[in-house]
N, C-alpha and C positions, 0 to 999 in steps of 0.2 A: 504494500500500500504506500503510495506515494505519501512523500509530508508535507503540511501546509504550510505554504510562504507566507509570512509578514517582511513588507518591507516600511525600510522607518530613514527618512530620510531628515538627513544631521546635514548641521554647519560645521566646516571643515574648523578644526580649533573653537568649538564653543564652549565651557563649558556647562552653559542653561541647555544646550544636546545633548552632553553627555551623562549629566542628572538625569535627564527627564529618557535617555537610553538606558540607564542601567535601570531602572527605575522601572519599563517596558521587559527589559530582558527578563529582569525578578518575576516578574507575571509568569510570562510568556512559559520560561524555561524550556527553552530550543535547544533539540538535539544537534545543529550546525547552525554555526554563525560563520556569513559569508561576509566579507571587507570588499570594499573599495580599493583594489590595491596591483601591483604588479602577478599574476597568477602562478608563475616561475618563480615567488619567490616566498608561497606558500610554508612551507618546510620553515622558515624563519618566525613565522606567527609565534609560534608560542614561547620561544623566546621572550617576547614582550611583558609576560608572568614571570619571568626570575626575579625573587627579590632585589637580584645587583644590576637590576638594568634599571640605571635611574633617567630618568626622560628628562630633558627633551632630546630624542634620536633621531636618527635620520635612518630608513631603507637606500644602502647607497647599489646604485646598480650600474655596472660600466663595459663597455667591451674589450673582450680579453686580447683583441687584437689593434685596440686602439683605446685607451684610457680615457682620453681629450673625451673620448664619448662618451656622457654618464647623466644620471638622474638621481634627485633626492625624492625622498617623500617622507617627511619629517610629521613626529609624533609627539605632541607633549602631552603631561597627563592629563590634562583637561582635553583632550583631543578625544571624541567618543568614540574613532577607528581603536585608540589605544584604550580606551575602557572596556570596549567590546572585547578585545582582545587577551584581556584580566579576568574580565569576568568570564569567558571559555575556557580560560586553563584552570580558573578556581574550581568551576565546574562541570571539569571532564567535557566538555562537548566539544566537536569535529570544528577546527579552525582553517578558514582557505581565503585566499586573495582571488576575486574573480574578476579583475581588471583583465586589459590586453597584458599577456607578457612582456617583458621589461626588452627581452631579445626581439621582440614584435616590436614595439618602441623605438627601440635604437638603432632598428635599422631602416629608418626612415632617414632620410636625408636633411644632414646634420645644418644645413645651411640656413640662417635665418633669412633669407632673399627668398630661399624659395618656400617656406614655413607660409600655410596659408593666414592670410592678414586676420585681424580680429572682423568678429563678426560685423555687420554694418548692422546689423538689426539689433536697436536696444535691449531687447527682451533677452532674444537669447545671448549679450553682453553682457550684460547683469540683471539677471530676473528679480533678485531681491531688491535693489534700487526701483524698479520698476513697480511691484507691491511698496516701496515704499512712499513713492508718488504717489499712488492712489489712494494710500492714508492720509494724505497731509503732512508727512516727513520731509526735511529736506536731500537725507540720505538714507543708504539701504543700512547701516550699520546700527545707528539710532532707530532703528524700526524694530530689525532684531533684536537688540538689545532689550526693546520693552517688552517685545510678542513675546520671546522665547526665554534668552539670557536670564535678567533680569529681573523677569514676571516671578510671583510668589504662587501666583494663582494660575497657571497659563489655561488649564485645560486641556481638550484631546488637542494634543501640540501635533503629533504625524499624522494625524487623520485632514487637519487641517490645512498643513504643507504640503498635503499630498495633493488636495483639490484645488488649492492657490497655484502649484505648481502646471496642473491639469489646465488651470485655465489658461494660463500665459503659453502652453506651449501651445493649444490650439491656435493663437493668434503668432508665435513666431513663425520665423522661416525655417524650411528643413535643416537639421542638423549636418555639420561637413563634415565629408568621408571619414577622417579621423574619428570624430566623435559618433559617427555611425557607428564604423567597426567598435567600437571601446563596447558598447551598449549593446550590437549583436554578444560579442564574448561574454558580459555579464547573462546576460539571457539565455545560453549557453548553458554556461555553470550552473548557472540556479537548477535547470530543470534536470542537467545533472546529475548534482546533488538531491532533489527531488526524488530521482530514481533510484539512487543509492541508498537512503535513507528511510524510515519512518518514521514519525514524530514530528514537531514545529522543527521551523527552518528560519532563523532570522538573516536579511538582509539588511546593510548598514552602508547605505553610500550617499552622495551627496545630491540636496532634497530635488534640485535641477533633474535628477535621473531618472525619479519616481514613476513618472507617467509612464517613461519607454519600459521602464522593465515590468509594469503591472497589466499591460496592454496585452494581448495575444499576435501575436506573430511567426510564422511558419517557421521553426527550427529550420526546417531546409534552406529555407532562405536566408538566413546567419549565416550557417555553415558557406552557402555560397558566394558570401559577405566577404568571409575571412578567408575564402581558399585563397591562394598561390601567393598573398602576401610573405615580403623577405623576412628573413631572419636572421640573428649573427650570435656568434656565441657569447655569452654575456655572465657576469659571476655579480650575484648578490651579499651584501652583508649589512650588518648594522654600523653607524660611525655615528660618535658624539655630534651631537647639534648645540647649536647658543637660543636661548631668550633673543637676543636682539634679531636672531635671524628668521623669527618669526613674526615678526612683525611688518607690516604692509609697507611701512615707508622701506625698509631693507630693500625693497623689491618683488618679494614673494606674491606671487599673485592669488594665494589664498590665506596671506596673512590675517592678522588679526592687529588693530588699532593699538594697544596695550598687552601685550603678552602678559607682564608683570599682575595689571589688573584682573586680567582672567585667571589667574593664577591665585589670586587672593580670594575671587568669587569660590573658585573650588573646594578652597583650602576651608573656606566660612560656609559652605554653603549649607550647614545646619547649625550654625551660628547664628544668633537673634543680635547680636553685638558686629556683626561685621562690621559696621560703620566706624565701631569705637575701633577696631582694629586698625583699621586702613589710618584711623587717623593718627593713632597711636604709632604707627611706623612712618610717617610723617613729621611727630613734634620727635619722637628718635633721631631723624635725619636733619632735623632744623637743627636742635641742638650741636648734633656732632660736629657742625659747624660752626658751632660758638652763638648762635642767636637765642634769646630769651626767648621762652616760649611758657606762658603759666597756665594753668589749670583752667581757668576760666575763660581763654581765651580758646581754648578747646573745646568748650564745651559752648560759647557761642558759634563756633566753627560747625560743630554737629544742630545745632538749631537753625542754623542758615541754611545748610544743605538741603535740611528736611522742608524749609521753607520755598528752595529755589525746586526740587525735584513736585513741589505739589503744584507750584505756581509753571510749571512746564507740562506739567500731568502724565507725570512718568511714575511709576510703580514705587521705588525709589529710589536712594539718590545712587544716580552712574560717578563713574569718577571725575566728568565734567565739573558735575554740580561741587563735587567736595575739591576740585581744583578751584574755583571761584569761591567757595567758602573760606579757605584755606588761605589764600590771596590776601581776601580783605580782613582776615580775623589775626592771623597766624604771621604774617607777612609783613605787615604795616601797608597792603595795597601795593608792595613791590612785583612784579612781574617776575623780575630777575631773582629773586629771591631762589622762589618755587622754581621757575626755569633751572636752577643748579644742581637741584635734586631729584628733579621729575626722572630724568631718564633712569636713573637705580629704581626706580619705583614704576614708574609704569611701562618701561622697558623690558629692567633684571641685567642680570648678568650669570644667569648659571649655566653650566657647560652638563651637560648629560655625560651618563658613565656605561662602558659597555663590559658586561659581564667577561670576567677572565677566559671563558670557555666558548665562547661566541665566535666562530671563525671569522678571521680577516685578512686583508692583503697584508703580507708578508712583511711593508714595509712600514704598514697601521701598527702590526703586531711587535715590529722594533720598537716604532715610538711608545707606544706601551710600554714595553719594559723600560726603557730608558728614560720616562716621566716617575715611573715608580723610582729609579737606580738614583734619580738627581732631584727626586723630594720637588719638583715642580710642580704648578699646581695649572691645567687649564682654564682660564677665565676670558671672559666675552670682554669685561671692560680693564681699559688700559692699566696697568702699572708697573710699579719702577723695579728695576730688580740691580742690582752692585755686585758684583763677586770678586773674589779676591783670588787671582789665580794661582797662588803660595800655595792654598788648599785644595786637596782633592776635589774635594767636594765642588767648588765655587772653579775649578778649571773643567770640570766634567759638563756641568751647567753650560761654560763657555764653549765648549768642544761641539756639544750638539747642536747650541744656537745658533754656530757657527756653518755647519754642518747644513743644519734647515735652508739657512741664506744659500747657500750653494743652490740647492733646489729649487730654490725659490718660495719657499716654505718663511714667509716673513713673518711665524710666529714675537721673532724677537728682533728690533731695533736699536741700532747701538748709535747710541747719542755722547757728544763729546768724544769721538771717536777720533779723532787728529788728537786733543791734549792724554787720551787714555794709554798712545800707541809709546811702546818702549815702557810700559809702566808692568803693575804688578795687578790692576786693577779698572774693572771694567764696567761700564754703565749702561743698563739694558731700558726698555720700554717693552712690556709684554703683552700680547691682544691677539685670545686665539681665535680665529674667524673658523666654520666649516667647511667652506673648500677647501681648506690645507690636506684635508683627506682625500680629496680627488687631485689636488696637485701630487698627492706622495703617490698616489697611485699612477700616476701619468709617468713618474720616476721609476717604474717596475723594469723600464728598459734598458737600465741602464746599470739594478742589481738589486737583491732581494734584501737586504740589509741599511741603514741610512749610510753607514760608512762605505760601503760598496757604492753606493748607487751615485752617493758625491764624489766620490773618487773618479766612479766612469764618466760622468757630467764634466767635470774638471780638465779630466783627460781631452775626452773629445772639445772641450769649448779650447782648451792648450792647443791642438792641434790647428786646429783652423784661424787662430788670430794672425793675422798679419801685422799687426805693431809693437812693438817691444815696450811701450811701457802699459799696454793692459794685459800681453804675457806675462809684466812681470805683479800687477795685481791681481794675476789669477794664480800665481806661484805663492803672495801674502796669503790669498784666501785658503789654500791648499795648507800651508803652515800651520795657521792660526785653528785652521779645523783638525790639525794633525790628520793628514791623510798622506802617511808615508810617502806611497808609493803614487801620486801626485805628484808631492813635492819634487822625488827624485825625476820624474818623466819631463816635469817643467822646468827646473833647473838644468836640464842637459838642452832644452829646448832653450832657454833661454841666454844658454853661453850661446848655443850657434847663431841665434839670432843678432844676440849681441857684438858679436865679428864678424857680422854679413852688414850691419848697419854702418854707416859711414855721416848721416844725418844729423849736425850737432844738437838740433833741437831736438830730434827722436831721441837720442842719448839725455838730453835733460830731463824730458818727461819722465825717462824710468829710471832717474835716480829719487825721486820721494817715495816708489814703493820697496825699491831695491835698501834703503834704508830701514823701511818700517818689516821687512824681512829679518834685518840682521839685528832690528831690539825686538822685535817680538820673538827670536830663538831665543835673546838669554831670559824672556818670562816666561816661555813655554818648555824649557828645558829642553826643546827640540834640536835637533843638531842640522845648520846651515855652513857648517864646514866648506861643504864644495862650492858656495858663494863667497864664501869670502875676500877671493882674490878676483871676484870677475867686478864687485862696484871698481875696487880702485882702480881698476882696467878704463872701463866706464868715463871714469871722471875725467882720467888723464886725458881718454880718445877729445871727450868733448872740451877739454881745454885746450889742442894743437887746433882745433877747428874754429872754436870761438872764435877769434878777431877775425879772420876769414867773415863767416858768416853775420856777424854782425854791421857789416856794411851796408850803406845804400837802401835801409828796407824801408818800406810802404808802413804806415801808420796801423795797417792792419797785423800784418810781420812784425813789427815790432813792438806792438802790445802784445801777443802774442809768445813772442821772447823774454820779453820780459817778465812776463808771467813765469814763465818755465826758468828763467836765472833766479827769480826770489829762493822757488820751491825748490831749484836743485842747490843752492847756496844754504838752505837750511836744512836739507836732507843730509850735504855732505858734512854741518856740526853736529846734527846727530847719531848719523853711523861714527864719528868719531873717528875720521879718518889719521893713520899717519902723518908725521911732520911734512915729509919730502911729498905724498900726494895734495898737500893743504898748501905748501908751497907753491905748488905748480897750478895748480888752480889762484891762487894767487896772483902769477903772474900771467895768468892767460887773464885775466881782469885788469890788471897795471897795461897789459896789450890793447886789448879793448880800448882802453879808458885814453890811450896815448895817438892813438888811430884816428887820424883826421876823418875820413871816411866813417867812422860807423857812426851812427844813428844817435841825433843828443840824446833820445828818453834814453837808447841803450846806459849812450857814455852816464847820464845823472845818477841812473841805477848802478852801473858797477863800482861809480864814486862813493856812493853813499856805501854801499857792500863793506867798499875797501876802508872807508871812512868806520864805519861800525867795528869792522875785525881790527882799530888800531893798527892799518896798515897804512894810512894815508892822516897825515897831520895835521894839526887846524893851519897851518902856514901853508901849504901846501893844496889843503881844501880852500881857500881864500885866491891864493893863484889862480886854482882850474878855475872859479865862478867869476874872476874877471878876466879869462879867454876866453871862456863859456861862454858868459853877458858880456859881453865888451857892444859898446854902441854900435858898431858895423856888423855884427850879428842880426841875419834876418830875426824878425820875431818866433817865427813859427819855431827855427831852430833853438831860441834859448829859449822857448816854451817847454820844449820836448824836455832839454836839458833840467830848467828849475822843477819840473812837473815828475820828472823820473828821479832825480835829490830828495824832492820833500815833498812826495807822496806819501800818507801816511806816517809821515815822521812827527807828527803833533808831540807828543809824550817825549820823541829825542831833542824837539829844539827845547819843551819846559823844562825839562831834569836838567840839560848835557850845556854849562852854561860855556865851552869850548866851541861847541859848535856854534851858540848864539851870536858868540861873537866877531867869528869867521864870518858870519852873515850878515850883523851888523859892519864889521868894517868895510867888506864888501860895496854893502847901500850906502854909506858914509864917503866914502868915495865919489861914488855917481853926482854928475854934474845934476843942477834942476831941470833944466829938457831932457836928460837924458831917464832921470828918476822919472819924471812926469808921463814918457813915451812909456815907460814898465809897469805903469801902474794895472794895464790891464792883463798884464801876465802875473804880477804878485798875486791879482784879484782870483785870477785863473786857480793858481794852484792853492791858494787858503782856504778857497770856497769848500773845500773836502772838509776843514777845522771845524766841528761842531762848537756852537755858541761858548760851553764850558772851557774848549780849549783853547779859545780865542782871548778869553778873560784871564784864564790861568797863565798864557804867553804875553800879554800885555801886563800883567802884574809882576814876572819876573823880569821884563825887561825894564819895568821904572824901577823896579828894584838894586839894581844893577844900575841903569844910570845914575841915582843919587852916589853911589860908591866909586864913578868912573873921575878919572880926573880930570877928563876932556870935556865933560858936561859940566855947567852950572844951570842947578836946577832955579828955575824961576821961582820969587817972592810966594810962598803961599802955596807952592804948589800942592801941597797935601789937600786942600781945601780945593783948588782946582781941578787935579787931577780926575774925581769921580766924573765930571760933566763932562772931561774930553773924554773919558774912557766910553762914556756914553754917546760921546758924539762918535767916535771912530764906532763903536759898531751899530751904532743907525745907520750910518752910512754904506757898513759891508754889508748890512741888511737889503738898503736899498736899490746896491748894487747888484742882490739878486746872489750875494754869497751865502 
């Protein structure tokens, strides 16, 4: 004897569904409950009943011959696919997914160009916006909310959604091929299972489906629905999901407004106090921030809400209402207040857990263990993480972070990463998103392990670089993640490279990484031995080429260079080069700097270099800046010059009162037409000085004049000086400095 179907059709993530489902099921007591869900991936349901599988999950399904191809179908406990799903394994009854196959699915062509458009027809675009139109709502979410969610009282709730739904499909347009086939295979299943079975049979899909599957329709004609559709081989499992990634703004198109919220309703949902809860983890979260929050202003907060939910004539109050209570009661009427707290609250932040024994890809199954080995904790919202790589523990952490990044797995972000590098000590930001899952799994091609798999990724991206200084920060990244045998494949790669290269500037680029190679070996105890002698190589190559190449360049060229002389000028103090290699670098800058031909922003930058390393004297620094500026100097050219000096030297001309001087004497020199024609190059290169350093250089410089003995300070200057200093920068003001 066949068994009889009830079908009860739910909002995907409601939990006023999934009460008023379990609530049906307890009646009912069905000998099968059939899901809404991939049908291959069956076998998995009851899974969903292990006490260690904490929600919110995802169904992740992907092709074994192609990863990039994959699907979620994400379950939190207020989700009634995932209640139904509790309530079958508590109660022994047959559990099945009677969606299309996941292998049916994915092998439809993956192109969003050719993915048919949304529907044009509003009804079947959103049927429940469209009921909520015809109430007087101005969305579908606020209608559910009161009908079903919400309501204390709803009534026959699927008896109702079923005939609301009946009606609206009679007036939409026919369903697209896709959603035909979905509908013939549930239809399918059911009868089935129908045949297989005796007893009740509960169906649980989403309430849009209700009519097609309660309708009568020729089996044969399903079947000849879904013949000769493709197929591709496909592997299912369960993977961690986040709160925030259920929610609509995320993207999900069957999210839900509030996760966090729905999450509360479930939690209270035989709680007469709900309200005082929600608020009560509200004045929790005001606090922890430091704001007062007193007892009676809570409890005018709950009086408001209940005032604003009647005068709306909502059931009661939604979390709208208790955000506008909350506002004006809790807040002082600040907006931004609540705006700082809302997202932990009506967001969340919780990461779902998948049972130890739950099969998974291979290299889900690493990260697993290596979240438990490094005491990490997966979380949806951001935070800081520091480790200290002296310790096991805190360089383990960094080894996988590391590790991820290679993948592309940007679980973890390393911030202050220039001041970190050569140190013992590292600063992370941490934010696990859910694709990280289908990215490691895209990673399968490359090894079944996280360390294999970055290693092979490394490898081939080693292989294929044709520049030698992001070879050489794919050589840091290899290190830094300790991936041995990376680092050896890259490092032979990168001698040969680096003696095929002839390029001075290609040579400057990749001495800042080739640097942060040789201090992050002595924090990672890693051995970079066979590097050691290729920077000195390096530097020497690009200091016989330097003044060469430093001639004659285009203003594009030589920003450009200049950039790459800072960064390899401070790469080469801190790999800590030998005397005789720091010498010769040296002197390929005294070459440069003495080179009629090259370039003034060049020549100002390797003055100032040399000026910095106590290699050029203030007498000497005072000579170059009047052959530099001398009056028969085009403008443009001592532009370049004074602009590549004292760029960013704010802080060396206030401390370094050697240099001030050299620059003063300089100006003290200049005729007045000659001072007068400079003024709009001085104006050029100050304009970089923010306000504060203009003031702090103007204070040491009257400082210093009253002490000099070539000035006599005028009558009263003390008393004067404020208004000039006020006039001089109204005027750099004005001039748009």
């Amino acid at each position: 004897m066949a068994g009889a179907v009830s079908i009860f059709g739910i909002r995907h993530h409601g939990p006023g569904s999934a009460r008023r489902l379990v609530e049906a099921l307890d009646a009912l007591q069905p000998r099968v409950v059939l899901i809404e869900g991939p049908a291959d991936a069956s076998g998995l349901l009851p899974l969903l009943g292990d006490p260690a599988m904490v929600p919110p999950v995802a169904l992740l399904s992907y092709v074994v011959a192609d990863p990039t191809r994959a699907s979620f179908a994400p379950f939190a406990q207020y989700s009634p696919e995932y209640q139904a799903a509790c309530w079958g394994v508590r109660h022994g009854a047959e559990l099945r997914f009677i969606d299309l196959p996941a292998a049916d699915v994915l092998a439809q062509v993956a192109d969003e160009a050719s993915a048919p458009p949304d529907p044009p027809d509003p009804v079947t675009r959103d049927p429940i916006g469209t009921l909520a139109t015809l109430a007087g709502y101005s969305d579908g979410e606020s209608w559910w909310a009161d009908v079903i969610e919400e309501n204390p009282h709803p009534g026959p709730v699927f008896a109702a959604v079923a005939d609301a739904m009946a009606a609206l499909r009679a007036q939409a347009a026919d369903p697209d091929p896709q959603e035909a086939a979905r509908e013939a295979h549930m239809r399918l299943a059911i009868a089935q299972a129908a045949k297989e079975f005796d007893g009740p049979i509960a169906v649980v899909c989403g309430a849009w489906h209700v009519p097609a599957l309660t309708g009568r329709r020729p089996l044969a004609a399903d079947r000849a629905l879904l013949r000769g559709r493709p197929r591709v081989k496909v592997c299912t499992t369960w993977a961690p999901w986040t709160a925030p990634r259920l929610a609509r703004a995320s993207g999900y198109g069957a999210g839900v407004a509030a996760p966090g919220w729905c999450a509360h309703l479930w939690a209270t949902q035989k709680d007469a106090n709900a309200t005082v809860i929600w608020l009560a983890r509200i004045v929790t979260a005001l606090r922890a921030q430091g704001h007062f929050v007193s007892v009676a202003s809570v409890i005018e907060a709950q009086r408001l809400a209940l005032t604003l939910a009647a005068l709306r004539n909502r059931p009661a109050p939604g979390f709208e209402e208790l955000a506008d209570a909350v506002i004006a009661c809790l807040c002082e009427g600040y907006r931004t207040r609540w705006d700082s707290i809302a997202p932990a609250l009506l967001i969340g932040s919780d990461v779902g857990a998948i049972p130890p024994d739950v099969p998974r890809a291979p290299l889900l199954e690493d990260l697993q263990r290596q979240i438990k080995a490094t005491r990490l904790k997966a979380e949806a919202l951001e935070r800081t993480l520091s480790v200290d790589l002296r310790s096991a523990g805190g360089l383990a952490r960094s080894t996988l972070l590391h590790r991820l990044n290679v993948l592309d797995v940007g679980w973890g972000r390393l911030v202050d990463a220039g001041g970190s590098r050569g140190t013992f000590r590292e600063n992370w930001v941490l934010c696990w998103q859910p694709e990280f899952a289908v990215q490691l799994v895209e990673n399968l091609v490359h090894g079944a392990t996280i360390a294999e798999a970055a290693t092979g990724r490394l490898m081939e991206r080693m292989g294929r670089e044709p520049t030698l200084d992001v070879l050489a920060e794919l050589v840091r990244a290899a290190l830094v993640a300790d991936l041995d045998r990376a680092v050896a494949a890259g490092a032979g790669m990168l001698a040969n490279k680096a003696a095929l290269t002839t390029t001075c500037h290609a040579l400057l680029r990749a001495l800042p990484p080739m640097a942060a190679i040789v201090r992050y070996g002595e924090a990672r105890a890693g051995t970079v031995a066979h590097l050691d002698g290729l920077m000195p190589q390096m530097v020497v190559r690009a200091a016989l080429s330097l003044p060469h190449d430093a001639r004659n360049l285009d203003a594009a060229a030589a920003t450009a260079l200049r950039h790459a002389l800072l960064a390899a000028d401070q790469a080469i103090a801190l790999a800590q080069m030998g005397q005789d290699i720091t010498a010769q670098w040296r002197q390929a800058l005294h070459a440069v700097m003495e080179e009629e031909a090259t370039t003034r922003l060049i020549t100002g930058t390797v003055a100032r270099l040399l000026y910095e390393a106590d290699a050029l004297g203030a007498e000497a620094t005072t000579d170059l800046m009047a052959r530099m500026l001398s009056p028969g100097t085009p403008i443009a050219q001592a532009a370049g010059f004074f602009e590549g000096f004292f760029e960013e030297a704010g802080p060396r001309l206030i401390h370094d009162a050697t240099l001030r001087q050299a620059v003063d004497a300089w100006l003290v020199s200049l005729d007045e037409e000659v001072f007068m024609n400079s003024l709009p190059l001085f104006r050029r290169v100050f304009s970089a000085f923010d306000r504060a350093e203009r003031r702090r250089l103007l204070d040491a410089l009257f400082a210093r004049a009253q002490a000099a003995r070539d000035y006599l300070p005028v009558p009263d200057a003390a008393a004067l000086w404020p208004a000039h200093q006020a006039r001089v920068l109204a005027l750099l003001d004005a001039g748009g400095v």
